[in-house]
Structure formats: structure tokens, C-alpha cells
C-alpha positions in Angstrom: -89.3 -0.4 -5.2 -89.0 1.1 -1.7 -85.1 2.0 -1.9 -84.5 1.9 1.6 -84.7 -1.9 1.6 -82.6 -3.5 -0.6 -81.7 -7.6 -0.1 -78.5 -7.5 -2.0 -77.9 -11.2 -0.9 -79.4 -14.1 0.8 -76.7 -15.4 3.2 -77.7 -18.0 5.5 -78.7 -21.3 2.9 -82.9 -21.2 3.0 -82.5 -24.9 1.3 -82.6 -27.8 4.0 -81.1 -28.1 7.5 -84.7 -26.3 8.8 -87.6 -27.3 9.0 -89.4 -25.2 6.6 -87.6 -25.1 3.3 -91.0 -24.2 1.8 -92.0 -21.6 3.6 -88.3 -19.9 3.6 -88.5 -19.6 0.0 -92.4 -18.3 0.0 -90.3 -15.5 2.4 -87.9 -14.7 -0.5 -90.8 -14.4 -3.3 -92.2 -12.3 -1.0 -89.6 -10.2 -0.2 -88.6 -10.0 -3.8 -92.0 -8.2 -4.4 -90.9 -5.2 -2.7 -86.8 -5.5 -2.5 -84.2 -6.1 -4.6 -83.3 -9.4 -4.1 -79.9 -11.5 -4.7 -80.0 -14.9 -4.4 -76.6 -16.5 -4.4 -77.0 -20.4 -5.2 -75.6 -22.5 -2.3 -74.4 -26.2 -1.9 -78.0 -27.1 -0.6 -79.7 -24.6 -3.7 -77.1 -26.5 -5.7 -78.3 -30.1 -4.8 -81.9 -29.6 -4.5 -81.9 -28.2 -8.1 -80.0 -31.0 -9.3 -82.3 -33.4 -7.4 -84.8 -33.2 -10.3 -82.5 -34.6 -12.8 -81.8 -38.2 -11.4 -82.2 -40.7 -8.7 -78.9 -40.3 -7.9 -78.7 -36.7 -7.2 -82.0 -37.0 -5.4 -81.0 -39.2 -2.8 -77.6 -37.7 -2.5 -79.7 -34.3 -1.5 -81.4 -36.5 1.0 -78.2 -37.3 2.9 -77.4 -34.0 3.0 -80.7 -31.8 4.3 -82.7 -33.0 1.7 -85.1 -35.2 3.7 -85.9 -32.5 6.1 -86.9 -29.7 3.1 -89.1 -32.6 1.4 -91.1 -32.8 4.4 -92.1 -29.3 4.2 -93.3 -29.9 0.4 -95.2 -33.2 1.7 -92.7 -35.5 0.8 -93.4 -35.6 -3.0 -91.5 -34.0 -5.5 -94.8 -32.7 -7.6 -95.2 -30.4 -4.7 -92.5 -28.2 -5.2 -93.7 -25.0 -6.8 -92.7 -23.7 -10.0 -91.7 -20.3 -8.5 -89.4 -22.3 -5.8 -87.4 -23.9 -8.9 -87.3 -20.4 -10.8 -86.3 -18.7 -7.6 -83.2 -21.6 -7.6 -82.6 -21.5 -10.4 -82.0 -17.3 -11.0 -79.1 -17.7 -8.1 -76.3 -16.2 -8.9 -72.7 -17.5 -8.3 -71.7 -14.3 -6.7 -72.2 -10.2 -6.0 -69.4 -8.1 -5.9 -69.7 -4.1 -5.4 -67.1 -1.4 -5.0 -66.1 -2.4 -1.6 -67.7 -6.3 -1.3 -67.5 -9.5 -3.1 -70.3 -11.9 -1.6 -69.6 -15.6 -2.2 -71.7 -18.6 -0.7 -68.4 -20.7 0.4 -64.5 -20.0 -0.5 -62.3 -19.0 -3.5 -59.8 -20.5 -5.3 -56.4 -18.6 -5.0 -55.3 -17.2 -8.0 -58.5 -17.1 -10.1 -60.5 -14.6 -11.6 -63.9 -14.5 -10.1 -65.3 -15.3 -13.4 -63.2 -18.5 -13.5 -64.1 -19.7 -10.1 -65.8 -23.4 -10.3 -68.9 -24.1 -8.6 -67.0 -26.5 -6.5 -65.2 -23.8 -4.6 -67.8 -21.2 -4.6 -70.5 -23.6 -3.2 -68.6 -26.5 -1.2 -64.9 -25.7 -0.6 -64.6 -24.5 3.7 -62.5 -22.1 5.0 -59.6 -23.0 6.5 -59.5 -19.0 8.1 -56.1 -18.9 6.6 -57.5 -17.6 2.8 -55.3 -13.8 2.2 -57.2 -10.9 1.5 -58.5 -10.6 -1.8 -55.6 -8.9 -4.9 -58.8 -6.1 -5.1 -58.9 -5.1 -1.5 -62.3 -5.5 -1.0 -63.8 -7.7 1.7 -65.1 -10.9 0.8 -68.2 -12.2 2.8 -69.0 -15.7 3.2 -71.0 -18.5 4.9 -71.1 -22.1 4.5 -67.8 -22.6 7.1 -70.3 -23.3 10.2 -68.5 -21.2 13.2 -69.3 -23.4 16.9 -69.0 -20.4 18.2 -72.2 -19.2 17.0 -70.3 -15.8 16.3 -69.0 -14.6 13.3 -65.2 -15.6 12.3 -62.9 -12.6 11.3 -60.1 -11.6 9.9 -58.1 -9.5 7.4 -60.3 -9.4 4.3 -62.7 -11.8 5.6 -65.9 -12.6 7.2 -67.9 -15.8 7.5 -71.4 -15.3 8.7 -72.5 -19.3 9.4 -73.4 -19.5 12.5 -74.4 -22.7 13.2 -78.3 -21.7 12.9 -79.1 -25.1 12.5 -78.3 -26.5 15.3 -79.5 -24.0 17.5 -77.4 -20.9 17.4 -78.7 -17.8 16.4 -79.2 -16.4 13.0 -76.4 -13.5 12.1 -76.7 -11.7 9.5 -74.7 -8.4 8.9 -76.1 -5.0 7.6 -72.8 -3.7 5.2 -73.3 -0.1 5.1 -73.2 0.4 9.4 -71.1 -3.3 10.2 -73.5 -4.1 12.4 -74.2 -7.7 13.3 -77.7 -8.8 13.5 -78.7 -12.1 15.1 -82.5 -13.8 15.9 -83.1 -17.0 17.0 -85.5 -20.0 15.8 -88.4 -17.9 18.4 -87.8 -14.8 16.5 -86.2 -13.0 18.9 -84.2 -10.4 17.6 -80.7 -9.1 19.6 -79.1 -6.2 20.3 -76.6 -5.6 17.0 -73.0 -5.7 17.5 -70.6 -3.7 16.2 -68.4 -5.8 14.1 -65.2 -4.8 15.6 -66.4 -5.7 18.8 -65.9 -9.3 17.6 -62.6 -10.8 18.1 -60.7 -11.7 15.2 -60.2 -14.8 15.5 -58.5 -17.4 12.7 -59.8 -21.1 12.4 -62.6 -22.7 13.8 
């Protein structure tokens, strides 16, 4: 493994909302080839997975991106690699480090990480209110879509959602420097920003 490049989490859901939910996750098994890579499992992870157990979580994925990601497997089920359902399904719920905890949505005050439910980790938005986490360390998020198109900040917090989908850039932010990166759907990559630089802000 080349050390220099490690993915230590996937932030910005690869499941639905694009237009190539199949080739996003090709990128992942690619990049987990040569990187470490952690996956933390998403609402739209989350759904797709369940999709395969019942009509009625499969059209409920539908409504919700679902439509759009079976396009890029040719509509049919069948097409969906083996490898894109073991990549789901090895998400975790969550990272932590010394200084981090990456989550995919929110946290429940009050509890443990290792009691959080699925329903806050995956679904539950920010209300950019949430206190700073009882260990200090910064939580990072997404899943609370910012119309800004810029990251929302503040004390123990940041949400990196962007709104890619509908047509802001991509952000993504490098821990170690707190630099913010950002590309949009042409691939073209902009100058980082220093994350201080970026006005805290609460709410959306």
C-alpha cells in the first residue's frame, strides 16, 4: 500500500442522485486496490442494500435516487455486481481517530457512539445547533445539503454536503492541512481553501 494515499472515508454518498452509481463504485474498488479505504454506509448505501430484500424497499429506493443508479446498471437488478453489494455491504457506521469522528448524517445527544441507531447516523439532518462532541474531537458530516454550495461550520462541526447533485461543486476536505477541496461534474478541480477562511456560519 502506497502510504501517502490513504481514503480514510468516502464522504459525498456514491449511491444515487448521479448519474453513474455504477461507475462511482467501480472508482472505489479501484481505489481500494491501492488505498486504504473507509466506506461509511449512507442513507442511499443504506436503501439500495435493503432494496434486495423486498418490493417494498425497492421501490422506496426508487423514490429516493434509486431510479437514477438503476439506470447506470441497465435497469435490472441482475446487473448489479457482486463486488458493488460486498463493497455496501463492508460500510461502516462510523470512523473515529484521535482528533476526528466521521459520521454520514447526525448524532443522537447523549449516546455512546456505539449505541448510535442507524436512524441518526444515516438519516437524521443537522439543525447546525448540535454542541461539540463530550471528547473534543471534531465530528465531520454530510448528508445536511448546504444551498450554499460551501461547507457549514461551527464549533465542533463540519458538514461537507454540498449540494453536488444539483450542480454545486464537489468538497471534500483533506484533514491533516484543513484544506477544502472542490471539482465540479467537468472535473475541474479549484483552488483549495483554507477552512477558516470559511465563515462559520449556523443553520442552513
Amino acid at each position: 500500500m502506497n502510504e501517502r494515499f490513504v481514503l480514510r472515508y468516502c464522504w459525498s454518498t456514491a449511491v444515487d442522485r448521479g448519474e453513474d452509481t455504477r461507475g462511482a463504485l467501480d472508482i472505489l474498488l479501484e481505489v481500494q486496490k491501492s488505498c486504504q479505504l473507509i466506506y461509511i454506509m449512507g442513507n442511499h448505501e443504506e436503501a439500495m442494500l435493503d432494496a434486495f430484500r423486498s418490493k417494498e424497499d425497492f421501490h422506496r429506493w426508487l423514490s429516493i435516487g434509486g431510479r437514477e443508479a438503476m439506470d447506470s446498471y441497465g435497469r435490472k437488478m441482475n446487473n448489479i455486481p457482486d463486488t458493488h453489494r460486498e463493497l455496501l455491504g463492508n460500510c461502516v457506521d462510523y470512523h473515529e481517530t484521535d482528533t476526528e469522528i466521521f459520521i454520514h448524517a447526525n448524532l443522537e445527544p447523549g449516546v455512546v457512539l456505539s449505541e448510535q441507531t442507524a436512524s441518526w447516523l444515516r438519516w437524521e439532518h443537522l439543525t447546525g445547533m448540535e454542541y461539540p462532541h463530550e471528547s473534543g474531537r471534531r465530528i465531520l458530516c454530510g448528508h445536511t445539503q448546504q444551498k450554499s454550495g460551501m461547507p457549514l461550520i461551527w464549533d465542533g462541526w463540519v458538514c461537507l454536503d454540498t449540494g453536488t447533485y444539483r450542480g454545486h461543486p464537489l468538497t471534500c476536505l483533506e484533514v491533516e492541512t484543513n484544506l477544502v477541496y472542490r471539482s465540479n461534474e467537468s472535473g475541474k478541480v479549484f483552488e483549495p481553501i483554507p477552512l477558516n477562511k470559511i465563515a462559520n456560519t449556523r443553520g442552513r
